[in-house]
C-alpha positions as CSV (number, residue, x, y, z in Angstrom):
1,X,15.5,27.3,-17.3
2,X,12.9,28.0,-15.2
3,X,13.9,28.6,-10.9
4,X,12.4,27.0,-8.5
5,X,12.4,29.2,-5.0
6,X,14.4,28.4,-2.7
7,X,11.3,27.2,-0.3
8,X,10.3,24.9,-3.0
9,X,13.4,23.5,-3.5
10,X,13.6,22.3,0.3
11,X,10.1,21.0,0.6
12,X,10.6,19.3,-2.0
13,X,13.8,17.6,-1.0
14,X,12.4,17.0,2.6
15,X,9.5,15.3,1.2
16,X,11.2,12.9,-1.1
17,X,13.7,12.1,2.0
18,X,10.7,11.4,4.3
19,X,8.8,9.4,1.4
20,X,12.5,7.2,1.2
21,X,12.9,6.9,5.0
22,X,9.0,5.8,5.2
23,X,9.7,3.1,2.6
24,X,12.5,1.9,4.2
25,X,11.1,1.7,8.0
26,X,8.1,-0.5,6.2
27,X,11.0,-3.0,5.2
28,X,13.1,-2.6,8.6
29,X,9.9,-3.2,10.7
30,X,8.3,-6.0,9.6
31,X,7.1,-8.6,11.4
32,X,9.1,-11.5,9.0
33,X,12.9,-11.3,10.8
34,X,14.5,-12.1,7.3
35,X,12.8,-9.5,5.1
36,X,13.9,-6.6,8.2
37,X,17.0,-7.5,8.5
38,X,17.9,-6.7,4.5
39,X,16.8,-3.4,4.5
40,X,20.3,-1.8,4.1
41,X,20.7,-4.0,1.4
42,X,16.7,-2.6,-0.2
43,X,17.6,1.4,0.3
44,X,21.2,0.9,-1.7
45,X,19.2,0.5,-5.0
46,X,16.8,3.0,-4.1
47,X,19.4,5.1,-3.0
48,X,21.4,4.9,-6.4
49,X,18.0,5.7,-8.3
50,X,17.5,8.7,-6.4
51,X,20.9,10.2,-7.3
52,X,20.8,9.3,-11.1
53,X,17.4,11.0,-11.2
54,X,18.8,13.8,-9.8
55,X,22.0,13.9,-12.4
56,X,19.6,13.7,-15.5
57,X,17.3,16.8,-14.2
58,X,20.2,19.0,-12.9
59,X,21.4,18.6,-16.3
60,X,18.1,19.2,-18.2
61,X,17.6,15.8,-19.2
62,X,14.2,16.0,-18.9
63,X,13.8,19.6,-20.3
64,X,14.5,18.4,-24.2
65,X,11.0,19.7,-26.2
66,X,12.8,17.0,-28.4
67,X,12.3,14.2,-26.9
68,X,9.9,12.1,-23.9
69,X,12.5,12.1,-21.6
70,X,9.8,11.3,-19.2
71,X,8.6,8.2,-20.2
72,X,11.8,6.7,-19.1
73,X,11.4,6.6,-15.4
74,X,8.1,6.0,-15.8
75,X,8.3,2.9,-17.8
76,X,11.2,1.6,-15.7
77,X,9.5,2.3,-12.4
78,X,6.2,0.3,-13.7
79,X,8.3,-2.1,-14.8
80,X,9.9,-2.7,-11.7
81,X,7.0,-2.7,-9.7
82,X,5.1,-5.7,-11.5
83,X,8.3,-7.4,-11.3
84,X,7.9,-7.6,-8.0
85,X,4.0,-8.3,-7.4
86,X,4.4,-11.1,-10.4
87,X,7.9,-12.9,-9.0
88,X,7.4,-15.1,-6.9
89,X,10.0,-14.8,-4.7
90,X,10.2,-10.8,-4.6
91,X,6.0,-11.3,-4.3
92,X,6.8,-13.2,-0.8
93,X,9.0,-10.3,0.3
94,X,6.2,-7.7,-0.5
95,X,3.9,-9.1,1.7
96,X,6.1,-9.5,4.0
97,X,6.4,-5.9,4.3
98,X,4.8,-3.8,7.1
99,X,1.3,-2.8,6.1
100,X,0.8,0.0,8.7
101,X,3.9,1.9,7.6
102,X,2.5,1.1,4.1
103,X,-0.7,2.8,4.4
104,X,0.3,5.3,7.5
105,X,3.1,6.5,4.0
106,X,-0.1,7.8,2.0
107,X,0.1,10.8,4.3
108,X,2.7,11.9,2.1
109,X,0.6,13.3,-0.1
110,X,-0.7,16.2,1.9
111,X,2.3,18.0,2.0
112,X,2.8,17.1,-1.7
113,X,-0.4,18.5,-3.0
114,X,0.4,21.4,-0.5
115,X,3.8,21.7,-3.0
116,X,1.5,21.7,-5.7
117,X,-0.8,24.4,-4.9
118,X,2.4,26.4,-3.9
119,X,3.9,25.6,-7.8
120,X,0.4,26.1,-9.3
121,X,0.6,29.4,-11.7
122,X,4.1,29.4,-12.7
123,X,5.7,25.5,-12.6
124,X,2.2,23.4,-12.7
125,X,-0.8,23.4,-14.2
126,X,-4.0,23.2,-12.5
127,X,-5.1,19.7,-13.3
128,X,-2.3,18.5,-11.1
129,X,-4.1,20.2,-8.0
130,X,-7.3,19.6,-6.1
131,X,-9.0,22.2,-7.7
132,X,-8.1,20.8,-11.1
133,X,-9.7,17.3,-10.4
134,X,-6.7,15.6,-8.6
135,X,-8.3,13.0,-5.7
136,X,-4.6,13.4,-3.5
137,X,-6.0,15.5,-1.0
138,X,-9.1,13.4,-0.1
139,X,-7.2,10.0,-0.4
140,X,-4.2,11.7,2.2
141,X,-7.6,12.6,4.5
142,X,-8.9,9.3,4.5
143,X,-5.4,7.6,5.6
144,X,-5.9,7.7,9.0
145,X,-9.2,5.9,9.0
146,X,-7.9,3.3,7.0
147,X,-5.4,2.9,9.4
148,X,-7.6,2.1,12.4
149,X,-9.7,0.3,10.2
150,X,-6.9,-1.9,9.8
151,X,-5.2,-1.9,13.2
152,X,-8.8,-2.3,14.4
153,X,-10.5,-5.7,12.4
154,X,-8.6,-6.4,8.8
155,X,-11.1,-8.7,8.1
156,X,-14.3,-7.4,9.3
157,X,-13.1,-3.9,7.1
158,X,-10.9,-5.6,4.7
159,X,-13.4,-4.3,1.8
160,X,-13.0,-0.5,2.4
161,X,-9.3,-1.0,2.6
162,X,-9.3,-2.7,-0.5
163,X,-11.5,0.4,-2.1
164,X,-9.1,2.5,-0.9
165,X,-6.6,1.0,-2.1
166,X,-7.7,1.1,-5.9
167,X,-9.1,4.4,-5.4
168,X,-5.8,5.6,-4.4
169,X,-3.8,3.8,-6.9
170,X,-6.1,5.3,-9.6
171,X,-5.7,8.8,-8.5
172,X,-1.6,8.2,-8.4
173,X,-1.8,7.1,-11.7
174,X,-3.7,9.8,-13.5
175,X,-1.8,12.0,-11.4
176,X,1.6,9.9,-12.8
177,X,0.0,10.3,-16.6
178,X,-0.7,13.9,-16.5
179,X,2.1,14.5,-14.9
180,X,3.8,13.3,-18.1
181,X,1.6,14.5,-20.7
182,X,1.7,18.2,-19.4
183,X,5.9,18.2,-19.2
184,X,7.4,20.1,-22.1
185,X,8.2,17.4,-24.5
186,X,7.0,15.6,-27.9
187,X,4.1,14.1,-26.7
188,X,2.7,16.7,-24.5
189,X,-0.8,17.3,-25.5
190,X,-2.0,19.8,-22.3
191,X,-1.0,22.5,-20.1
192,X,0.2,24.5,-22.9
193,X,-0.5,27.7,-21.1
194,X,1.3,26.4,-17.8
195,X,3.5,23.2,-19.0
196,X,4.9,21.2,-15.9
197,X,8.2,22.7,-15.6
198,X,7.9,21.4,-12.0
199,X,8.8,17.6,-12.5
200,X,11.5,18.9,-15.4
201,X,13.6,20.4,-13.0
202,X,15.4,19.0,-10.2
203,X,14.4,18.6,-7.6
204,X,10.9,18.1,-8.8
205,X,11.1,15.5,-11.1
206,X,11.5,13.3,-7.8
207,X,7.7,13.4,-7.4
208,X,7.4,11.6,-10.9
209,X,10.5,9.1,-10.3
210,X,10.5,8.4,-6.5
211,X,7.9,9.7,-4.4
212,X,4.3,8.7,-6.9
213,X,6.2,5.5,-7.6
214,X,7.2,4.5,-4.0
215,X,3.3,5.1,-3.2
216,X,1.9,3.3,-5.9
217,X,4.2,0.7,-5.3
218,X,3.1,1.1,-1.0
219,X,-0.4,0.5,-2.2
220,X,0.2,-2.1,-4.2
221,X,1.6,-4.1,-1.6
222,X,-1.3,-3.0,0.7
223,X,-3.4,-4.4,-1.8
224,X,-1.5,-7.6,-2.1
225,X,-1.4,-8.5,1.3
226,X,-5.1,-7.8,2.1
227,X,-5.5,-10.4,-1.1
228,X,-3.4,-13.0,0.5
229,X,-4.8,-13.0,4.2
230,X,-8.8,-13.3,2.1
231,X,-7.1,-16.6,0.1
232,X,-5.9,-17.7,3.7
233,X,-8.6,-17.9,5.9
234,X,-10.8,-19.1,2.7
C-alpha cells in the first residue's frame, strides 16, 4: 500500500469538506424558500456517501488489480445525476438551486489540480495534470468571469456561460475517465509507469466519488437553468 504524506492527506480532506459545504450553501441559499429550507435533509445522503466511500478505500476496496472497483461509483454517481436532470420533480429542484454558488464551486479545482501536481511522480500520472492535457486549471481561471458575466446580464452573456459550461463538463469527464482507466485494475490500459494510486487510496478516491461528481453535477444544473430562463423568455 502506497502512503500518502501527511500534507496530502489534509488537502485532500479539506478540499472534499469545502467541495461538500459549497454544495450544500447552493441548496441552503436559494432563492425558492422550499428547496432552502431541505437542505439538512440533501447533505444526510451526501453525507452517508461520503463515509461509505471512505470505508471501501481505507480497506483497499478499490486497490484489487482484480477487479474495476472503480467503475462502481462512477456508474452510480452518473446514474444519479441524470436521475435528477431527467425527473421531473428532482429536475424542478435543480433549477431551483443557486447558480452563483453553482458556478462560484468551479474554483475548487485550483486547489485540486494544485493536489495533482503535488501527487504527480509517485501517486498520479501526468495526464491527470495541466501539463499532461488536463483543461482544470484554465476552466478554474475562467470562473470568475463567468461569474460576473452572470451576475452582470444572464441573457445578454447567456452563450459564453453555456460554452463554459460544456467545456467544463467535458474536461471533468475525461478527467473522471482517465482517472479510471489509469487506477490499478482489470481494465486499466495507461499510466503503467505511474498508475493512479491517488484515487485508490483514501482519502483520494474522494476526488473520483465526491468532489468531480459534485462539479459535474454543479454544472449541470448551471447548464440546466441557463436552458430554462432561454425557453422562458422565448
Amino acid at each position: 500500500m502506497l502512503e500518502i504524506p501527511a500534507g496530502l492527506t489534509l488537502s485532500l480532506i479539506l478540499l472534499t469538506l469545502t467541495t461538500f459545504i459549497g454544495f450544500l450553501f447552493a441548496v441552503a441559499f436559494s432563492k425558492n424558500p422550499t428547496i432552502s429550507k431541505y437542505a439538512t435533509w440533501v447533505s444526510v445522503p451526501v453525507l452517508l456517501w461520503i463515509i461509505f466511500q471512505s470505508t471501501l478505500s481505507l480497506n483497499q476496496w478499490y486497490m484489487d488489480r482484480t477487479a474495476a472497483h472503480l467503475l462502481f461509483p462512477l456508474l452510480f454517481t452518473a446514474s444519479c445525476i441524470l436521475t435528477i436532470l431527467f425527473v421531473p420533480q428532482l429536475r424542478e429542484w435543480a433549477l431551483g438551486l443557486r447558480a452563483e454558488i453553482l458556478i462560484g464551486l468551479q474554483l475548487i479545482r485550483l486547489p485540486l489540480e494544485a493536489l495533482m501536481h503535488w501527487a504527480y511522480h509517485r501517486q498520479t500520472p501526468l495526464a491527470l495534470t495541466f501539463y499532461g492535457g488536463s483543461l482544470e486549471l484554465l476552466i478554474a481561471a475562467a470562473t470568475p468571469i463567468m461569474l460576473y458575466l452572470f451576475r452582470k446580464n444572464i441573457s445578454k452573456n447567456r452563450l459564453w456561460l453555456l460554452v463554459w459550461n460544456y467545456a467544463g463538463m467535458a474536461s471533468l469527464t475525461m478527467l473522471w475517465i482517465r482517472s479510471l482507466l489509469s487506477a490499478p485494475s482489470t481494465i486499466q490500459n495507461w499510466g503503467f509507469d505511474i498508475p493512479n494510486y491517488l484515487m485508490a487510496h483514501f482519502p483520494g478516491s474522494w476526488i473520483a466519488t465526491v468532489i468531480i461528481p459534485i462539479l459535474l453535477f454543479a454544472h449541470l444544473a448551471v447548464a440546466a437553468q441557463l436552458s430554462n430562463r432561454r425557453n422562458s423568455e422565448v
